[in-house]
C-alpha positions as CSV (number, residue, x, y, z in Angstrom):
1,X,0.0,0.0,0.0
2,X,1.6,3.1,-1.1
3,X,2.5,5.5,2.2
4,X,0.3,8.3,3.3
5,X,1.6,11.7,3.5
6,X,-1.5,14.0,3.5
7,X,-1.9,13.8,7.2
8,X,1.6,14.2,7.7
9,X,1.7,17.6,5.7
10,X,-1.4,18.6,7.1
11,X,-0.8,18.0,10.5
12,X,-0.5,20.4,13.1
13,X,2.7,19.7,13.9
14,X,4.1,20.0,10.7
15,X,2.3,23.2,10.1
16,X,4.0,24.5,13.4
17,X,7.4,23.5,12.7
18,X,7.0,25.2,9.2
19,X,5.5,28.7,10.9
20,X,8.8,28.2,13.3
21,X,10.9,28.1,10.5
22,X,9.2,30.7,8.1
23,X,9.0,33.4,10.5
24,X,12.9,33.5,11.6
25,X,14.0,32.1,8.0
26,X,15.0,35.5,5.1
27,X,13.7,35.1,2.3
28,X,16.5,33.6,0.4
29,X,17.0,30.9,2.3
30,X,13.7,30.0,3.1
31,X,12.8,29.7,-0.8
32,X,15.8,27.1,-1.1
33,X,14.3,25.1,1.7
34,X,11.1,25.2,0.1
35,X,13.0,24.0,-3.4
36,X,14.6,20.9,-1.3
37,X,10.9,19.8,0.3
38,X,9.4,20.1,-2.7
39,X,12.2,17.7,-4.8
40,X,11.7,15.4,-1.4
41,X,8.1,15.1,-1.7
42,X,8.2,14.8,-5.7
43,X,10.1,12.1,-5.4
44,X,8.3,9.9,-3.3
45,X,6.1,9.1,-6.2
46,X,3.7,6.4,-4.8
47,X,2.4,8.4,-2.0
48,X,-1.1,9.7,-2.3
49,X,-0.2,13.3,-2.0
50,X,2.1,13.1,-5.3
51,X,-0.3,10.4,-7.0
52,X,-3.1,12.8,-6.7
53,X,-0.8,15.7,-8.1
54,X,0.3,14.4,-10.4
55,X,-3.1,13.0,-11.9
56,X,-4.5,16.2,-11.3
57,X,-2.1,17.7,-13.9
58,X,-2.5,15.3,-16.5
59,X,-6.1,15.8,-17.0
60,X,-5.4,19.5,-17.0
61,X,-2.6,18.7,-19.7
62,X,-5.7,16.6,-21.7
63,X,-3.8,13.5,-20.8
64,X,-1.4,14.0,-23.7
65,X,1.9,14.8,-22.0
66,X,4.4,12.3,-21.1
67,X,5.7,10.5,-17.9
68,X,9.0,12.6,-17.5
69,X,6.4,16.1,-18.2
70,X,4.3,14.8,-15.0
71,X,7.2,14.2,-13.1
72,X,8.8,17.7,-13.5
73,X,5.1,19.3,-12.7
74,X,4.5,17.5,-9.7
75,X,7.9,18.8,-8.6
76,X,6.9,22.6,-9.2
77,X,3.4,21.8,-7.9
78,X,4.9,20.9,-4.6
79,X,7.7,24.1,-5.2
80,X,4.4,26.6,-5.3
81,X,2.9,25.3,-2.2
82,X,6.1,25.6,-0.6
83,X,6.6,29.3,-1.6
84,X,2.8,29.8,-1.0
85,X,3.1,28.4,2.3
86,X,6.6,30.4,3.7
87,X,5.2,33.6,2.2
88,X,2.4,33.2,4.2
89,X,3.8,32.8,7.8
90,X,7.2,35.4,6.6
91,X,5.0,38.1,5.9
92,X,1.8,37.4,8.0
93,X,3.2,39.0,11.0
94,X,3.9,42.0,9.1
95,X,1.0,42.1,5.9
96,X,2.2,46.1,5.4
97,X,5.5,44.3,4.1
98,X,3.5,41.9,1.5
99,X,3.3,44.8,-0.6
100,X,6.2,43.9,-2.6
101,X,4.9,40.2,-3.6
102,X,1.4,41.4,-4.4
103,X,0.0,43.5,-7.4
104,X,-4.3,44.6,-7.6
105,X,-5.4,43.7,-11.7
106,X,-7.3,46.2,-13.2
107,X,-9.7,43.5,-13.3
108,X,-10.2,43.6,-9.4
109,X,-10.2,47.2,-9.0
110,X,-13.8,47.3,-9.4
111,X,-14.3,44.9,-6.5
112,X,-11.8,46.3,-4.1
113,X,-13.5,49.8,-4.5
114,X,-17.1,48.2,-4.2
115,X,-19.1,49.1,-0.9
116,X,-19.1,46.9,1.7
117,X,-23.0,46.7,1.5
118,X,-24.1,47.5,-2.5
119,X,-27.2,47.4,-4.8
120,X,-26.7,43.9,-5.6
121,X,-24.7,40.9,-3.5
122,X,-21.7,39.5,-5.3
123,X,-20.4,35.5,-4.5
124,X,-16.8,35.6,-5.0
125,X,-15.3,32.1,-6.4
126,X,-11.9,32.1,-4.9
127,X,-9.0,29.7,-6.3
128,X,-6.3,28.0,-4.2
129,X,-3.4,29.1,-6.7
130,X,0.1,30.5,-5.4
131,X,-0.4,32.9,-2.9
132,X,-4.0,32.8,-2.5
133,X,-4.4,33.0,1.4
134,X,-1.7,35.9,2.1
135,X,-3.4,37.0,-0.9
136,X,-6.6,37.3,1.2
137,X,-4.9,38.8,4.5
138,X,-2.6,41.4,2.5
139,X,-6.4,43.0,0.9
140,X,-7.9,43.3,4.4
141,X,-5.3,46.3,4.8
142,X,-7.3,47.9,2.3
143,X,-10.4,47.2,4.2
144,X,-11.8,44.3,1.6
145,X,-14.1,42.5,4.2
146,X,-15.6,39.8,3.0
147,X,-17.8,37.1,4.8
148,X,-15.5,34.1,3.8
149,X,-17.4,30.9,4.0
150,X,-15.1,28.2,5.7
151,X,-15.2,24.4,6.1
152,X,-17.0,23.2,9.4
153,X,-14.4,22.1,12.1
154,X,-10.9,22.8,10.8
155,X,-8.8,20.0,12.2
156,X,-4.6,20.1,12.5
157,X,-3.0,22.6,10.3
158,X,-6.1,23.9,8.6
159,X,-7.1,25.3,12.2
160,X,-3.6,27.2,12.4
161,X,-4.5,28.5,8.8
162,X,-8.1,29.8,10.0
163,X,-6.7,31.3,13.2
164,X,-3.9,33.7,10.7
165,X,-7.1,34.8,8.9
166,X,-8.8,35.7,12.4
167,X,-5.9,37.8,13.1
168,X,-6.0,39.7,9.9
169,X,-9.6,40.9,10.2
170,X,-10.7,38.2,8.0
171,X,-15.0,37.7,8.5
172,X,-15.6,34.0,8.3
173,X,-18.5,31.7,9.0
174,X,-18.5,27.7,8.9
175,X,-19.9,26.0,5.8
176,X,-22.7,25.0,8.1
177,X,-26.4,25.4,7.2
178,X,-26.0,28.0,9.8
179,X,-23.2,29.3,7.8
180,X,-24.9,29.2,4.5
181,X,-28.1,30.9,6.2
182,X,-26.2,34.1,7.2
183,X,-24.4,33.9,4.1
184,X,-27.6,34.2,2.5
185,X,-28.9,37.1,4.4
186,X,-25.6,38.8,3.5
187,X,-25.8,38.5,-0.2
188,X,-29.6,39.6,0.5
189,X,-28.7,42.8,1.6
190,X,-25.9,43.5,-0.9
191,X,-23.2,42.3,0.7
192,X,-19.5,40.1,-0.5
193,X,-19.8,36.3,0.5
194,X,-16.3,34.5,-0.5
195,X,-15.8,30.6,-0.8
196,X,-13.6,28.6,-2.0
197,X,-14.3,26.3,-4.6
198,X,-11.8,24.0,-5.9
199,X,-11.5,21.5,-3.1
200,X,-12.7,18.2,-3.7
201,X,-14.7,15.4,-1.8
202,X,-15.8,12.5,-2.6
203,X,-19.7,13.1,-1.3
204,X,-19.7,16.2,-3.7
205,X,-22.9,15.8,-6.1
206,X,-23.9,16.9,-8.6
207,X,-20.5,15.9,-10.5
208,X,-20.3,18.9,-13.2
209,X,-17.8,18.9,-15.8
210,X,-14.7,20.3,-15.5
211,X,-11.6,19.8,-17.8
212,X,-13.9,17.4,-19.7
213,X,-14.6,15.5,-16.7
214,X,-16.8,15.1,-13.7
215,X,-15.4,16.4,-11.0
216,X,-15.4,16.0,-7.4
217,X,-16.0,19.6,-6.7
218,X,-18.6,21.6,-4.6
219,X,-21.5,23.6,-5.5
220,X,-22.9,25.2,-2.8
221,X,-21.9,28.8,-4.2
222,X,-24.1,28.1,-6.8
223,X,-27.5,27.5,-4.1
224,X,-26.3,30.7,-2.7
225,X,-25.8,32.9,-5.3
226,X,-29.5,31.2,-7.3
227,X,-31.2,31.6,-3.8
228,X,-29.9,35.2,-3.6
229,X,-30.4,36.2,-7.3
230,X,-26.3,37.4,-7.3
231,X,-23.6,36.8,-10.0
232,X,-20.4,35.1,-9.5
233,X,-17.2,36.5,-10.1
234,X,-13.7,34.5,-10.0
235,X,-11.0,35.2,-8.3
236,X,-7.4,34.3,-8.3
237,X,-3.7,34.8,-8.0
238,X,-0.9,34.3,-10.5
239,X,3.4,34.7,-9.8
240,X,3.5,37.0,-13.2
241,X,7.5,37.6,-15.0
242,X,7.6,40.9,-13.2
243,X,8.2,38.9,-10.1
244,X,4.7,39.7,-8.4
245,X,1.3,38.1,-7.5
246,X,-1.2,39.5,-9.7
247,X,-5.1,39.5,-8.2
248,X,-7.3,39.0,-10.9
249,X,-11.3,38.5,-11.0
250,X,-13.5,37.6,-14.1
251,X,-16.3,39.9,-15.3
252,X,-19.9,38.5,-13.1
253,X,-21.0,35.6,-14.2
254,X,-25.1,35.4,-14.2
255,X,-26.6,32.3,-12.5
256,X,-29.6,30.7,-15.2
257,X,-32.4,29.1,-13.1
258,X,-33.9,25.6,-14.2
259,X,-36.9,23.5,-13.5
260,X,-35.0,20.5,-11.7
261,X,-32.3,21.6,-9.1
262,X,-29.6,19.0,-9.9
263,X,-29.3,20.5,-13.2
264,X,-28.9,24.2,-12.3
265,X,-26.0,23.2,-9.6
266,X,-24.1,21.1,-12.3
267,X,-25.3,23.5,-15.6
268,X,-24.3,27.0,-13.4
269,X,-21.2,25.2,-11.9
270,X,-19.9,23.9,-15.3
271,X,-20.2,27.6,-16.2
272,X,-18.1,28.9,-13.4
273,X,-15.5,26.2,-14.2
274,X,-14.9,27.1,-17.3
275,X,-13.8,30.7,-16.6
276,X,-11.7,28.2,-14.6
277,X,-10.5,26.5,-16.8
278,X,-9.0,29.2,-18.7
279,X,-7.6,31.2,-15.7
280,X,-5.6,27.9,-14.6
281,X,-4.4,27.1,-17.9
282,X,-2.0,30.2,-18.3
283,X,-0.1,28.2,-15.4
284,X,-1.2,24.8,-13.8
285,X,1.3,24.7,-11.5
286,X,0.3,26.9,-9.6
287,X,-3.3,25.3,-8.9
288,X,-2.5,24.0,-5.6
289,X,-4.6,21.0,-5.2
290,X,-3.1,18.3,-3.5
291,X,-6.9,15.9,-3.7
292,X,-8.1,13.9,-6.7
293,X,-10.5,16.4,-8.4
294,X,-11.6,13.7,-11.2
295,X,-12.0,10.2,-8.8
296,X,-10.9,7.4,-10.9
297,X,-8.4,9.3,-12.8
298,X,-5.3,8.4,-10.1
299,X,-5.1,5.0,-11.5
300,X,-5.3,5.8,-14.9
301,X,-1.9,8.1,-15.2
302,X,1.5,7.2,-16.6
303,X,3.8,5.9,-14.4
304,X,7.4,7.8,-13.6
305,X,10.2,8.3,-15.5
């Protein structure tokens, strides 16, 4: 059976040694170490962490590219969550001193100047790409607020990673039904609800189509903004050549209502997806999924080089 490693990256006491190390480490050292962790984890291929990686990127890649292609993505997969992660407990402390990793698209200008409260409610679609949670932390400086839907009952490191965002300011709510319900009011009244929306689960249904696939990914954001009567809009990070994390955000996208409710989860969410789609495809590695989005798919990739 191949050895599991999610739990062991995952775990609190990873997650603390790696906030120990990030906060006292400069940045060019601290980069390096991220380089060796990530060559160490890429190369313990069988593990379930680097099988679901690396299957992961091959669909994204339309299962066309070869073995020794998947190997060297895997490898800056696991070099992205490394930066992503010493970024975020470097600079945390001190989000004033983010400003030289981050840069606001012209795209999100619009959103970062919107009222807290508005005319209409607005579900932002966030993606877990490089940089995406000091991402978050760095835009409450400039008062974005937020109610950021979260999952019930963080456990090990996720809770350390929901107690940075309490520090920052951050407004969140579990993905409870009590959750969804304030969440709901929110949007009702005109206001921001954020979500992630690229983590899978296996209990995920409807299954919409993503990358040509079904995928194992949520839907609720699509119940909230139907129920609500609110667009979605996007949003995501991306390491540009100038050396910076560009925020960007897709025009809103309007939600289409239809007679049977399985349909307009799967139909709305395969419309979402493929603004995805496109956004992830100017660099996949730096989607930062470490789960099997497409179940089944794990088994079907070509072995190492």
């Amino acid at each position: 059976m191949a050895p599991s490693t999610q739990g062991l990256i995952t775990s609190q006491t990873a997650l603390k040694f790696a906030v120990s190390i990030a906060r006292v480490t400069p940045p060019g050292l601290g980069y390096a170490i991220g380089r060796l962790t990530a060559r160490w984890l890429s190369s313990r291929a069988d593990t379930d962490l680097a099988r679901a990686v690396r299957a992961n990127q091959w669909v994204i890649a339309g299962k066309t590219d070869s073995s020794r292609f998947l190997d060297q993505a895997v490898q800056a997969v696991f070099r992205n969550s490394a930066r992503s992660i010493y970024e975020l407990y470097h600079y945390n402390q001190h989000l004033q001193s983010a400003d030289r990793l981050f840069s606001i698209d012209s795209s999100f200008q619009a959103i970062l100047a919107r009222p807290e409260l508005d005319r209409q409610g607005l579900v932002l679609a966030g993606l877990h790409m490089l940089g995406f949670d000091l991402g978050l932390q760095w835009l409450s400086l400039a008062q974005f607020k937020p109610l950021v839907l979260t999952i019930p009952n963080p456990q090990g490191g996720r809770q350390i990673e929901f107690d940075t965002r309490q520090k920052a300011g951050i407004k969140m709510v579990p993905g409870s039904v009590k959750g969804l319900l304030q969440a709901l009011r929110l949007l009702q009244q005109g206001g921001m609800v954020m979500t992630g929306i690229d983590h899978p689960a296996p209990e995920n249904n409807p299954r919409p189509r993503f990358f040509g696939l079904p995928a194992a990914l949520p839907t609720h954001y699509i119940y909230l903004a139907l129920k609500a009567k609110v667009p979605v809009v996007v949003v995501g990070s991306r390491l540009e050549e100038d050396g910076k994390q560009h925020i960007y955000a897709s025009t809103p996208i309007i939600m289409k209502p239809y007679p049977n409710r399985a349909d307009e989860l799967q139909f709305n969410a395969e419309k979402v997806l493929a603004v995805v789609e496109k956004f992830i495809q100017r660099d996949p590695q730096q989607w930062l999924i470490s789960r099997p989005v497409w179940p089944g798919t794990v088994q079907d990739v070509p072995r190492y080089s």
